[in-house]
C-alpha positions as CSV (number, residue, x, y, z in Angstrom):
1,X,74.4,-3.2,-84.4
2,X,71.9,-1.3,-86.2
3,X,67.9,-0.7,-85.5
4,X,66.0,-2.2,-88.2
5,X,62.6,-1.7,-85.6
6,X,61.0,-0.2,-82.8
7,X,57.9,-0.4,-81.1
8,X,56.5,0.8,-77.5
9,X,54.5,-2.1,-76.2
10,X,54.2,-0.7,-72.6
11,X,54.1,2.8,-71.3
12,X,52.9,4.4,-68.2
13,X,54.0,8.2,-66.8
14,X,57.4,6.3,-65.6
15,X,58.6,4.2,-67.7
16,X,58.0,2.8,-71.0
17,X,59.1,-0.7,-72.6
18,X,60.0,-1.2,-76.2
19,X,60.7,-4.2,-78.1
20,X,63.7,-3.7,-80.9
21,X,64.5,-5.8,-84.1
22,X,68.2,-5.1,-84.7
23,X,70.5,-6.4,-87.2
24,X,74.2,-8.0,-85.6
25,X,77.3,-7.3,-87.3
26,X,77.2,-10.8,-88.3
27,X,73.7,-10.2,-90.5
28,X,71.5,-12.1,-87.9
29,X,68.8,-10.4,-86.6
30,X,67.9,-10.5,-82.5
31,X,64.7,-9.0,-80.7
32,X,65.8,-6.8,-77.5
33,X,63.7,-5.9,-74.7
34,X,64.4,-2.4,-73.3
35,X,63.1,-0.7,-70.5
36,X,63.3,3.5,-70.6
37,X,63.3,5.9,-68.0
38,X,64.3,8.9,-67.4
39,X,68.2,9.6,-65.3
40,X,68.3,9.8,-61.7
41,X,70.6,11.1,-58.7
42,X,71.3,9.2,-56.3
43,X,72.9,11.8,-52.9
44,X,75.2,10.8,-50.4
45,X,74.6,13.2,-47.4
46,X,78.0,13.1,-45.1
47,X,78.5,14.5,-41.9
48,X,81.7,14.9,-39.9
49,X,82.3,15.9,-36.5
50,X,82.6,19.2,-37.2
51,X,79.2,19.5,-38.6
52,X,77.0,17.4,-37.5
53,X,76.0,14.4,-34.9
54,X,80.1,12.6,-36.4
55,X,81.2,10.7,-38.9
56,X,78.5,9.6,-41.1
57,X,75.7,9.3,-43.2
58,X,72.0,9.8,-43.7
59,X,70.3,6.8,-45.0
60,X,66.6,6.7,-45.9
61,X,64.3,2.8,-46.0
62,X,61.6,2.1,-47.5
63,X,59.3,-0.7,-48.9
64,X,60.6,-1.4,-52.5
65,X,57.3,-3.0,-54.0
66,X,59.6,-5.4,-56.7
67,X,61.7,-7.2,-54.0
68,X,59.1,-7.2,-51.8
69,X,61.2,-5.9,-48.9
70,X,62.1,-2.9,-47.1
71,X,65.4,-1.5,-48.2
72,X,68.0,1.0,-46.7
73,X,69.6,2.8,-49.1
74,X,70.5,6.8,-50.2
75,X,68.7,9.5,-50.7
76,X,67.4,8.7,-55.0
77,X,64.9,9.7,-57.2
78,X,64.3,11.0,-61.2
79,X,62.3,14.7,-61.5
80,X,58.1,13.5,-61.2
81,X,56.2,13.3,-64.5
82,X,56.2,16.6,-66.3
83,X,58.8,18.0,-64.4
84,X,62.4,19.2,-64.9
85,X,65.6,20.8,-64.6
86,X,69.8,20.4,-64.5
87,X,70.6,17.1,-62.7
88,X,72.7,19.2,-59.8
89,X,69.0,21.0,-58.9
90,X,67.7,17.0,-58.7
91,X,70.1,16.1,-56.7
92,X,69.4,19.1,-54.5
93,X,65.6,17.9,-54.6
94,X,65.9,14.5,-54.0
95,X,67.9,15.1,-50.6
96,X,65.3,17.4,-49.3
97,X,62.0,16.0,-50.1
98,X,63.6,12.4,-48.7
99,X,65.6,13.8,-46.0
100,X,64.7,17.4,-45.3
101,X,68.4,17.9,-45.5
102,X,69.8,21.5,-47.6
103,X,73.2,21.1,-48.5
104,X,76.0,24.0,-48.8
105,X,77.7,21.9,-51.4
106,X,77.3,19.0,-53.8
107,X,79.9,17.0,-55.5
108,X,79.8,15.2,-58.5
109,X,81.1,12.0,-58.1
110,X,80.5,10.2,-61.6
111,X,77.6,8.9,-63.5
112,X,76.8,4.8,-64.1
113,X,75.0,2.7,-66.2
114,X,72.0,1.2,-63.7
115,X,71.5,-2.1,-65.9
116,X,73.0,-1.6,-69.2
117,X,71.6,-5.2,-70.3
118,X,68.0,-4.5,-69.6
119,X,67.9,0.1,-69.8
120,X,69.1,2.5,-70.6
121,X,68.9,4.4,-67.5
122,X,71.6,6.4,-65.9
123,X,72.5,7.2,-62.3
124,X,74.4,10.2,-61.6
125,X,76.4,10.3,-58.0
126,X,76.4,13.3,-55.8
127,X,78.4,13.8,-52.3
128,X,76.1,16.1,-50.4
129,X,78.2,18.2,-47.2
130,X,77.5,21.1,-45.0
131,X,73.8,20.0,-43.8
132,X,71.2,22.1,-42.3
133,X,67.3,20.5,-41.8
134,X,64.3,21.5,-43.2
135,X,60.8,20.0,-43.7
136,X,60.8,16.7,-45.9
137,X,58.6,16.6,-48.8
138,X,57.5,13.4,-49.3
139,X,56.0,12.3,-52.4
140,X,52.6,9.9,-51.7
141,X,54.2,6.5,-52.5
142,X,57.2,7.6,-50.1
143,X,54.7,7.8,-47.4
144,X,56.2,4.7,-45.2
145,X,60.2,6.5,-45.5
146,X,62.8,6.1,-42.8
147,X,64.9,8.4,-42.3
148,X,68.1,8.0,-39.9
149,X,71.6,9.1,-39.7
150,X,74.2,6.0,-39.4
151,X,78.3,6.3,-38.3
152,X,80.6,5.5,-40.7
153,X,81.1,2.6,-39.7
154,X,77.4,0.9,-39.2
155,X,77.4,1.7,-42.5
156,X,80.4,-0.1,-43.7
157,X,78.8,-2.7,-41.1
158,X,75.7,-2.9,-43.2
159,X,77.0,-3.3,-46.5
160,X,79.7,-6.3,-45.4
161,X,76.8,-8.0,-43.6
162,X,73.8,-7.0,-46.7
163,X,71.3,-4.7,-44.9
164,X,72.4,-2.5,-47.4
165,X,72.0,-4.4,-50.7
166,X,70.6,-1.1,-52.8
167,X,73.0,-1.7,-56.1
168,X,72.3,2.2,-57.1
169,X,74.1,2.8,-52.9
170,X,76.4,0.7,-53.3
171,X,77.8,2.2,-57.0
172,X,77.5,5.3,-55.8
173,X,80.1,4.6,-52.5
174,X,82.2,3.2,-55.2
175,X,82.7,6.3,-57.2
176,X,83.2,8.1,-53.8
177,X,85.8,5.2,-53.0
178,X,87.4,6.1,-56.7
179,X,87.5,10.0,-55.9
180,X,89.2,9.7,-52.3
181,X,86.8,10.6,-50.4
182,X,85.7,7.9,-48.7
C-alpha cells in the first residue's frame, strides 16, 4: 500500500488524527482514518508471600471518560507532554505515580499493537516484583484513582466474570501467560 497523502485534521498535546489517501496494490485508492499517539507501558506489580500481603496483584480504577464507567485495570500511562525517556524508566514511572509502588526489578514481557485498525499505538508489557511503597504522584485527571491490592485469584475472578474488561490488562496477562510466569 503506498501513501499518496497525509493531512492532520485534529491535534491536541495527546493525540493527533490524520486522514491518509493511499493507493491499494490493486490501483484503487481508499481514505484511512488514523489516530497517533505516543507508546505506553502498561506494569503488572506482583506480590508473593514472601514479599508482600500473598499472592497477588495491585490493581488501580478509575473513571475512563470514553466508556463512561469506572474501570479496574493495571498500572498504564505514555510520558506527559514534553516529556521523555527509555520505556523501562516509564514503566518505572507509571507504577509509582499510580501506585506509589518502587520496584527492585522489571520484566519485559512483550510489546502489542493496542488497535492496529484504528493507531498506531503500541503497548509495551512489564512484570514489576520486589515492591516497597512510596508516595503516589498523581497526575490532575488521575485525581479519583483506586488503588488496591487483589489475590490471585479475585483477579482471575474478575476477568472470567468482566470487572476487569481493560483490553491493554488483559493483553498484558497474556504475554505473562506466554512467558510462564503466570
Amino acid at each position: 500500500m503506498e501513501q499518496l497523502e497525509s493531512r492532520v485534521v485534529y491535534a491536541n498535546p495527546w493525540i493527533s488524527v490524520r486522514e491518509d489517501l493511499v493507493r491499494r496494490e490493486d490501483g484503487s485508492t481508499a481514505v484511512y482514518g488514523v489516530v497517533d499517539k505516543p507508546d505506553f507501558c502498561v506494569v503488572l506489580p506482583r506480590t508473593t508471600p514472601a514479599d508482600g500481603p500473598g499472592d497477588g496483584w495491585w490493581l488501580v480504577q478509575q473513571h475512563r471518560y470514553p466508556v463512561g464507567a469506572r474501570r479496574w485495570e493495571f498500572p498504564q500511562g505514555s510520558w506527559s507532554h514534553g516529556a521523555s525517556g527509555s520505556l523501562e524508566e516509564l514503566a518505572r514511572a507509571e507504577l509509582a505515580e499510580e501506585t506509589g509502588l518502587r520496584a527492585e526489578r522489571l520484566t519485559p514481557l512483550g510489546g502489542f499493537d493496542l488497535a492496529a485498525g484504528l493507531t498506531s499505538q503500541r503497548g509495551h508489557a512489564w512484570l514489576a516484583e520486589g515492591l516497597t511503597p512510596g508516595p503516589q504522584q498523581l497526575e490532575e485527571t488521575e485525581a479519583d484513582l483506586v488503588t488496591r491490592w487483589s489475590s490471585r485469584d479475585e483477579v482471575d475472578a474478575m476477568v472470567a466474570d468482566g470487572r476487569l474488561v481493560d483490553a491493554v490488562s488483559l493483553a498484558a496477562l497474556t504475554l505473562l501467560a506466554a512467558h510462564g510466569l503466570r
